[in-house]
C-alpha positions as a Markdown table, in Angstrom:
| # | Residue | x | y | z |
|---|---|---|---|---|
| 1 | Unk | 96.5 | 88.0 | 92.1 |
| 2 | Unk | 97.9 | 88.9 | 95.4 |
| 3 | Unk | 95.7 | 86.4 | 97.1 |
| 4 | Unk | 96.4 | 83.7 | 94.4 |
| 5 | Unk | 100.2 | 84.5 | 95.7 |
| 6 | Unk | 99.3 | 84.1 | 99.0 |
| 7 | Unk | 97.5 | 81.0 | 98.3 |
| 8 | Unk | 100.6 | 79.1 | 97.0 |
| 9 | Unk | 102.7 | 80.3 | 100.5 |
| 10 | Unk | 100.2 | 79.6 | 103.3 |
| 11 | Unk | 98.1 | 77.2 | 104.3 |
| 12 | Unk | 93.8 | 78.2 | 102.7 |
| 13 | Unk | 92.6 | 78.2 | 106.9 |
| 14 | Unk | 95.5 | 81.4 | 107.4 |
| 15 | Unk | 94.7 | 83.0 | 104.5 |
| 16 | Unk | 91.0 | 82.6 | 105.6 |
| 17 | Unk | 91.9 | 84.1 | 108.5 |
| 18 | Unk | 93.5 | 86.9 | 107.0 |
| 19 | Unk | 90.8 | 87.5 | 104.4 |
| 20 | Unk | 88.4 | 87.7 | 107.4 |
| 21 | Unk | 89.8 | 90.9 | 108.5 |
| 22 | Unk | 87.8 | 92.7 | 105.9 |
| 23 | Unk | 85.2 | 93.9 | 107.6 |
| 24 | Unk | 87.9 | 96.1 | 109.9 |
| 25 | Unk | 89.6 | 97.3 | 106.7 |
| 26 | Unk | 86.4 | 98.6 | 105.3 |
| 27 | Unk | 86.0 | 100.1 | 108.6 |
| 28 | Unk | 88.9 | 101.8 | 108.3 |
| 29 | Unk | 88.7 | 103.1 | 104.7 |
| 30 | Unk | 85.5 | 104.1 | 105.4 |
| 31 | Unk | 87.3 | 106.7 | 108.1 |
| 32 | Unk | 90.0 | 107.8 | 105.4 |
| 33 | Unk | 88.1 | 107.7 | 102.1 |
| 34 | Unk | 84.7 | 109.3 | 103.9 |
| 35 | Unk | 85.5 | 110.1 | 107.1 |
| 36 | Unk | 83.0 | 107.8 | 108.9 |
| 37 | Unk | 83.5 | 107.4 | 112.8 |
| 38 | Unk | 84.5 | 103.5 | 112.9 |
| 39 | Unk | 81.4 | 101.8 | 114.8 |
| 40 | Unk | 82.6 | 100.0 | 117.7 |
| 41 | Unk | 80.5 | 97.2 | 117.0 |
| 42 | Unk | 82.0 | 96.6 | 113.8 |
| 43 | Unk | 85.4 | 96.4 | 115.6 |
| 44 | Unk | 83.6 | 94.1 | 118.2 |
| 45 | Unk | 82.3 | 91.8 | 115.8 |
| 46 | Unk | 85.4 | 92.3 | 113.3 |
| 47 | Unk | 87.5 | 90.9 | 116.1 |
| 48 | Unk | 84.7 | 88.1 | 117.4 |
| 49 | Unk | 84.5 | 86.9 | 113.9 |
| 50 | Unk | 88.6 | 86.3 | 113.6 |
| 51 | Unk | 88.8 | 85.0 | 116.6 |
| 52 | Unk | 86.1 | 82.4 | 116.3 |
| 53 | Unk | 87.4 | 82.1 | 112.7 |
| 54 | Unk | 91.3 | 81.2 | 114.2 |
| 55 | Unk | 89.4 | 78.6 | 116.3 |
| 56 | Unk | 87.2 | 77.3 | 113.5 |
| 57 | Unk | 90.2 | 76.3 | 111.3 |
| 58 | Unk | 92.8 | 75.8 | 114.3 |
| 59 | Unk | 93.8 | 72.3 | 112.6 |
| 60 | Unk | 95.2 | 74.7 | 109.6 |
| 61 | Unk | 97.2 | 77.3 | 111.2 |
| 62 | Unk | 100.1 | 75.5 | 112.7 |
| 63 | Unk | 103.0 | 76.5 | 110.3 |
| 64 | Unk | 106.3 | 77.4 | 110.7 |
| 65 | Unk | 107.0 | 81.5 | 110.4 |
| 66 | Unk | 109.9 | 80.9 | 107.5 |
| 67 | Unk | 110.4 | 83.8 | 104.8 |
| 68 | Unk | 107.7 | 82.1 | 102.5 |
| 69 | Unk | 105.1 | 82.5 | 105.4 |
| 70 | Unk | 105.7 | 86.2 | 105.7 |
| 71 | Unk | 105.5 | 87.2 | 102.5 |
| 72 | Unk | 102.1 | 85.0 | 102.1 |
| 73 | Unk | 100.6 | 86.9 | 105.0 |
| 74 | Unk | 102.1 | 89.9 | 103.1 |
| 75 | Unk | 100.6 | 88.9 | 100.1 |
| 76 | Unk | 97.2 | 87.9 | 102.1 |
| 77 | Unk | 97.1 | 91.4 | 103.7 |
| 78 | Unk | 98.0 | 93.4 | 100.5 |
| 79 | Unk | 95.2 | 91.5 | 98.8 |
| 80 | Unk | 92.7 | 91.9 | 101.5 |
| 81 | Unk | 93.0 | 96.0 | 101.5 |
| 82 | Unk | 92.8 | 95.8 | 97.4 |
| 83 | Unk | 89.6 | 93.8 | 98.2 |
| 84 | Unk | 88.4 | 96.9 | 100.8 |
| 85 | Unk | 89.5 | 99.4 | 98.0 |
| 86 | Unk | 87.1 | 97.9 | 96.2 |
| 87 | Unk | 84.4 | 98.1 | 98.6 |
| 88 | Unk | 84.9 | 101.6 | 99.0 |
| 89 | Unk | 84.8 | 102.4 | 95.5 |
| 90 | Unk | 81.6 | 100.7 | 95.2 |
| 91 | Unk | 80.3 | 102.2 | 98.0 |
| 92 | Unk | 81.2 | 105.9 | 95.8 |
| 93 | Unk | 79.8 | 103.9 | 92.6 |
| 94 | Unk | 76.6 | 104.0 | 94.6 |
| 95 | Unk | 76.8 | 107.6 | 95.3 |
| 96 | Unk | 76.7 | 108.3 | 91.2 |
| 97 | Unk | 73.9 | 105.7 | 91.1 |
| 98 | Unk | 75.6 | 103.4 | 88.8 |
| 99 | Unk | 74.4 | 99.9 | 89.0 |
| 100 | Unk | 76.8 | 97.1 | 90.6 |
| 101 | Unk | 76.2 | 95.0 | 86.9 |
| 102 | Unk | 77.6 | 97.6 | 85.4 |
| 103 | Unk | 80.6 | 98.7 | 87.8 |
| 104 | Unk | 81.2 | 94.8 | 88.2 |
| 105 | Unk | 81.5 | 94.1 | 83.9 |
| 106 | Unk | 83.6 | 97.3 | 84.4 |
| 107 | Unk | 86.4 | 96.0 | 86.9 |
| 108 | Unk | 86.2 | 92.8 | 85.9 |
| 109 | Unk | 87.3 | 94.4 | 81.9 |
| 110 | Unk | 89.6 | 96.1 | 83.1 |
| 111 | Unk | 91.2 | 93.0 | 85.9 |
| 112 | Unk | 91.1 | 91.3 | 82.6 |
| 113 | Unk | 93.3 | 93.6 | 80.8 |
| 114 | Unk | 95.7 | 94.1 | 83.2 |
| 115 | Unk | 96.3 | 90.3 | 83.9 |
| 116 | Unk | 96.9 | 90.1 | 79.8 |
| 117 | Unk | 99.1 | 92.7 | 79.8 |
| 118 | Unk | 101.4 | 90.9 | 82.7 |
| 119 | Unk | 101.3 | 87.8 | 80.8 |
| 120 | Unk | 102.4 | 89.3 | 77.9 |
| 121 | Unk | 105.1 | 91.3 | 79.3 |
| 122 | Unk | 106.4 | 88.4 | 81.3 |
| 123 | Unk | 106.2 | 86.2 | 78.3 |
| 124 | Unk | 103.7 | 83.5 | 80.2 |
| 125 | Unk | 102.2 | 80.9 | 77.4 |
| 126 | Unk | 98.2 | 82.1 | 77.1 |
| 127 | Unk | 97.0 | 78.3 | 77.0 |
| 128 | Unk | 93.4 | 77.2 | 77.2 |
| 129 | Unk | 93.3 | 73.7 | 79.3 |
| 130 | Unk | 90.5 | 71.2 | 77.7 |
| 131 | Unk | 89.9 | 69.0 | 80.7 |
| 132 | Unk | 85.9 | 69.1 | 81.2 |
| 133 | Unk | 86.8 | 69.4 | 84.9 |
| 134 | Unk | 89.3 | 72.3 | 84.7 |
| 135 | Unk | 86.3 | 73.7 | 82.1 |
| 136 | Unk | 83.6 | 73.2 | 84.3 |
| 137 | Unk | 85.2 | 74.4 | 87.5 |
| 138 | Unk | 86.2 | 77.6 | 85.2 |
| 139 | Unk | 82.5 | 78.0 | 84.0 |
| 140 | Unk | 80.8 | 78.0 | 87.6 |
| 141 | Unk | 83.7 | 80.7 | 88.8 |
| 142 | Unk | 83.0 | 82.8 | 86.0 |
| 143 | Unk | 79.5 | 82.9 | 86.0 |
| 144 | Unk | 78.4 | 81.9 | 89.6 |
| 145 | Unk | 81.3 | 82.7 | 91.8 |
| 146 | Unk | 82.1 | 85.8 | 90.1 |
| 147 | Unk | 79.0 | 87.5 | 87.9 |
| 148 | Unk | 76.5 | 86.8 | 89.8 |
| 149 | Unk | 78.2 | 86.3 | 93.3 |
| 150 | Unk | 80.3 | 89.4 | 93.3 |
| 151 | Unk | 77.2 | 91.5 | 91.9 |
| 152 | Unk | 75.3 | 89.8 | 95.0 |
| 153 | Unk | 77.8 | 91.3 | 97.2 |
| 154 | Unk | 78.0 | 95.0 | 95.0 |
| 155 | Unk | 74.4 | 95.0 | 95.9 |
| 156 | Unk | 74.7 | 94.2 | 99.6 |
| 157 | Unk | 77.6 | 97.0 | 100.0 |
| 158 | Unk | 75.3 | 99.6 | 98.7 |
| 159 | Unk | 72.5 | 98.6 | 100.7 |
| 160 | Unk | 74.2 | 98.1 | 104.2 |
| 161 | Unk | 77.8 | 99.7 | 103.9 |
| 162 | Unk | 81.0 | 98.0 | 103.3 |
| 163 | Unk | 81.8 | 97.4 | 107.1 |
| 164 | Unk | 78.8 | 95.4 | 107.5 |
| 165 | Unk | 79.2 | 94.0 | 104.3 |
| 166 | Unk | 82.6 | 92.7 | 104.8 |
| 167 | Unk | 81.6 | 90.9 | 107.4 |
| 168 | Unk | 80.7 | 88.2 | 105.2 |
| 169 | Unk | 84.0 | 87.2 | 104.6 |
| 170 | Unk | 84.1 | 85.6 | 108.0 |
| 171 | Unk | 80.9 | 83.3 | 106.9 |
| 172 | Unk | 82.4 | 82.2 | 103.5 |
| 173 | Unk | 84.4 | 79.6 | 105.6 |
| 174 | Unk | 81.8 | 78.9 | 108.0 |
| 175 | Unk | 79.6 | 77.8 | 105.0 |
| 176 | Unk | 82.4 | 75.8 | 103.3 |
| 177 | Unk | 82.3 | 73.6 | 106.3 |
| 178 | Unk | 79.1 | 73.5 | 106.9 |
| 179 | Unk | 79.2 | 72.1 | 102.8 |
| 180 | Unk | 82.4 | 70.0 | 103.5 |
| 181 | Unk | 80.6 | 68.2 | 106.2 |
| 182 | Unk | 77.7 | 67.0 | 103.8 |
| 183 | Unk | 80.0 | 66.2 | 100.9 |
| 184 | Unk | 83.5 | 65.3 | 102.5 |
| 185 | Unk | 82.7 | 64.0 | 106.0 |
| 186 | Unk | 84.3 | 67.1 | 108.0 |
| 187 | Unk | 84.0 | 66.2 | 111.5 |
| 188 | Unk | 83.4 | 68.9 | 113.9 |
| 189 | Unk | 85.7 | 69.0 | 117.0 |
| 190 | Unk | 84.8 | 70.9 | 120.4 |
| 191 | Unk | 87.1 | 74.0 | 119.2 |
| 192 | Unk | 85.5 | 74.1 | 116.0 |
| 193 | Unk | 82.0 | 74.4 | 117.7 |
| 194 | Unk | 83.2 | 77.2 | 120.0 |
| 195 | Unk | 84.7 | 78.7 | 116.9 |
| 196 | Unk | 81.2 | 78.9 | 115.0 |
| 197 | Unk | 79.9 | 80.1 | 118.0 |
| 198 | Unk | 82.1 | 82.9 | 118.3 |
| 199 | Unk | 81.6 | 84.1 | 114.6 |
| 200 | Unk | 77.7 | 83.7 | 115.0 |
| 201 | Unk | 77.7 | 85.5 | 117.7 |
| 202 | Unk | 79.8 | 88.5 | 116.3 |
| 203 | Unk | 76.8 | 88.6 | 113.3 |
| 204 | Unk | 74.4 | 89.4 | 115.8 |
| 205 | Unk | 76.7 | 92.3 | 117.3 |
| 206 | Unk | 77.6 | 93.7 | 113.7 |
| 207 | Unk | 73.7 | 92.7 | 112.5 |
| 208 | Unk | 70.9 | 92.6 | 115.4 |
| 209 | Unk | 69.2 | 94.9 | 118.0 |
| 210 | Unk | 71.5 | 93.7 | 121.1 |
| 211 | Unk | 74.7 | 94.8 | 119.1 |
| 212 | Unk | 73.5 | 98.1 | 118.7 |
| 213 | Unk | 72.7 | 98.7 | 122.3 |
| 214 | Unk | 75.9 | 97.0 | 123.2 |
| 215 | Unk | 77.9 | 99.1 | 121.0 |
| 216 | Unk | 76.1 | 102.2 | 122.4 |
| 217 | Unk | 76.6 | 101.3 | 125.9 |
| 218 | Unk | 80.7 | 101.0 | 125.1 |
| 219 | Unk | 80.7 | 104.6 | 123.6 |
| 220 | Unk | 78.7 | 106.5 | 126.9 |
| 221 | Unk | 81.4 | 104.3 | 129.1 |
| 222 | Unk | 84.7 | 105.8 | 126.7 |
């Protein structure tokens, strides 16, 4: 919901942005929640990824800091550390061994529940639209987007962390062009390139071999 509000305030590239920031969030939780030294490569890539991100979508960001931008970065931030929480909870899930179907059916229940109890204590109209678009765009969400996307992602948090995980919220944009210039005719501009180049090369800090020796190198120099 908070990123649904933050949506309707700022323009989708900022709240890209934003959103990208996960990987540094879970990073971060990861220090509170389990007390995990915070890797400096995932900071390294983290910070790569969003700025190669802010150069990716630089067409996007220009808007004017009024009230309404504030509080959609708000909202984008507040809904980007519910999204970490839920990393980390996952990554505890894991710990008991239950499986990401199950903790997923779980939290989406319970999302579920909550949304209908707003809706009925702010008196919203529960309508059901019947456009076959509206239905079909609902129907790929629900089972593509979020059963058996978020599951995906569950999975990939208990196998490589939640840092390293999150990272992947930098490459959901990436990918979206990479689609919008097949099906929509996105033309790439010289920034956009050094953007993509940027966020590629912070997944082979957070992910390959020279990331790890660069990372270990930082730490003997601090």
């Amino acid at each position: 919901m908070a990123l649904y509000n933050a949506a309707a305030l700022i323009p989708s590239g900022l709240l890209s942005v934003v959103f990208s920031l996960a990987s540094i969030f879970n990073a971060l939780n990861a220090r509170v929640f389990f007390g995990e030294k915070i890797a400096v490569r995932v900071v390294l890539a983290g910070l790569l990824g969003v700025s190669g991100l802010i150069l990716l979508l630089w067409d996007s960001l220009t808007v004017s800091f009024d009230p309404d931008t504030v509080r959609g970065i708000g909202w984008a931030l507040l809904g980007t550390m519910i999204f970490s929480w839920g990393n980390i909870a996952s990554r505890r899930n894991s710990a008991t061994r239950t499986a990401p179907i199950i903790a997923n059916a779980w939290g989406m229940g319970i999302g579920a529940g909550v949304l209908l109890v707003l809706a009925l204590a702010t008196r919203q109209p529960l309508v059901v639209p019947t456009d076959p678009t509206y239905l079909a765009a609902l129907l790929y969400l629900a089972v593509f987007a979020s059963v058996i996307g978020f599951t995906t992602y569950l999975m990939l948090v208990s196998q490589i962390g939640s840092a390293q995980a999150g990272y992947a919220t930098v490459v959901f944009p990436v990918v979206a062009l990479v689609i919008s210039t097949f099906f929509e005719g996105y033309a790439w501009t010289a920034t956009a390139v050094i953007g993509i180049a940027l966020t590629l090369l912070g997944d082979a800090v957070m992910f390959g071999r020279f990331g790890r020796k660069r990372a270990g190198k930082i730490l003997k120099l601090t």
